[in-house]
C-alpha positions, 0 to 999 in steps of 0.5 A, spaced: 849 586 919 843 591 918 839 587 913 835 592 908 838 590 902 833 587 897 835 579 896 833 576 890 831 568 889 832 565 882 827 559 883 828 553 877 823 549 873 823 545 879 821 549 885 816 553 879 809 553 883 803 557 878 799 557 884 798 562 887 796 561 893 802 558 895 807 563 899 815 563 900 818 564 905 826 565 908 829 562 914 836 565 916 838 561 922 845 563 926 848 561 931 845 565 936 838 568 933 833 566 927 829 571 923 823 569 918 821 574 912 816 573 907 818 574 900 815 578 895 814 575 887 817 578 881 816 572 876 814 566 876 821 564 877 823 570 881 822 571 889 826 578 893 826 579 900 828 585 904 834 582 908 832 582 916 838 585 920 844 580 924 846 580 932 853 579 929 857 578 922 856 571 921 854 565 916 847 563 917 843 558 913 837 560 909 832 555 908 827 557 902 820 555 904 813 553 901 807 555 904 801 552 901 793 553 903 792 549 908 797 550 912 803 544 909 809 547 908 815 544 904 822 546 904 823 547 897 833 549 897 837 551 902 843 555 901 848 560 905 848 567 907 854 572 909 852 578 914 858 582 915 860 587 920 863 592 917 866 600 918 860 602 921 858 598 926 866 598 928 864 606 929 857 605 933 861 599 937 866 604 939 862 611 940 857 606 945 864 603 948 866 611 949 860 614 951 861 618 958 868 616 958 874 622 959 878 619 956 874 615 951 876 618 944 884 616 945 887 613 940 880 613 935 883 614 929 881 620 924 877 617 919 881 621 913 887 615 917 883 610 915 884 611 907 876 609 907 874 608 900 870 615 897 864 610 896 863 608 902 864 615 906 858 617 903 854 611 905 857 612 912 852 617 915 847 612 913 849 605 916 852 609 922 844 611 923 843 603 921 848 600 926 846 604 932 839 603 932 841 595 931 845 595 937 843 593 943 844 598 948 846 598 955 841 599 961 841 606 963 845 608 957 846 615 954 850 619 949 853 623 955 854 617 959 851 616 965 853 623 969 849 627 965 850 633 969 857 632 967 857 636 960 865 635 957 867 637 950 867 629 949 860 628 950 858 634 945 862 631 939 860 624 941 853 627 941 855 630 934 856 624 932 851 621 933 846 625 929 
């Protein structure tokens, strides 16, 4: 869902273009949000993109696009993307859903009961940080939740967390 992994696109003798001058773009449109990136080429028959991050986990179309000089832009294949919510983002979900809560830890599950994978634990920090900075905060939101006067251990192991 937090984009940041590099795409890459195989183009075939077809959708070839010795020209230069011609760019490549990709659209991805969901269901509730659009994102253009441009691409870089590799090869003459190879494009990457850096993936743009998602509101949700969802299926988008993404449409290749040739811009040539001038400004006439074709569309050159279509296919589809899966962004996928993933651990981290259910964590990020669940530290802002209990942020400022008494009782907001309760029934959170230890990470060593998830029996998550030894790959993706060292990738969590990471994605965590990703995730976080992806979600859309509410109004006057903080770590310690809205009572910053109010300084339980909670919302110190919350801020813990977060870092």
């Amino acid at each position: 869902i937090f984009g940041m992994c590099v795409l890459t696109v195989q183009l075939n003798d077809e959708e070839c273009v010795e020209d230069e001058e011609v760019e490549f773009y990709l659209l991805f449109a969901g269901t509730t949000q659009r994102h253009l990136t441009t691409t870089l080429r590799v090869s003459h028959v190879t494009l990457q993109a850096v993936c743009p991050a998602h509101n949700r986990g969802e299926t988008v179309q993404v449409t290749l696009c040739q811009a040539r000089p001038g400004g006439l832009v074709d569309t050159v294949g279509e296919d589809r993307f899966q962004f996928v919510q993933d651990l981290a983002l259910d964590m990020a979900q669940f530290l802002l859903s209990a942020s400022g809560q008494r009782d907001g830890l309760e029934g959170a599950l230890l990470l060593d009961e998830c029996q998550i994978p030894l790959q993706e634990c060292e990738r969590l920090d990471e994605t965590l940080a990703l995730a976080l900075r992806h979600i859309p905060l509410p109004p006057g939101w903080s770590v310690l939740g809205t009572d910053i006067n109010t300084h339980s251990n909670t919302e110190f192991i919350r801020l813990f967390l977060l870092m």
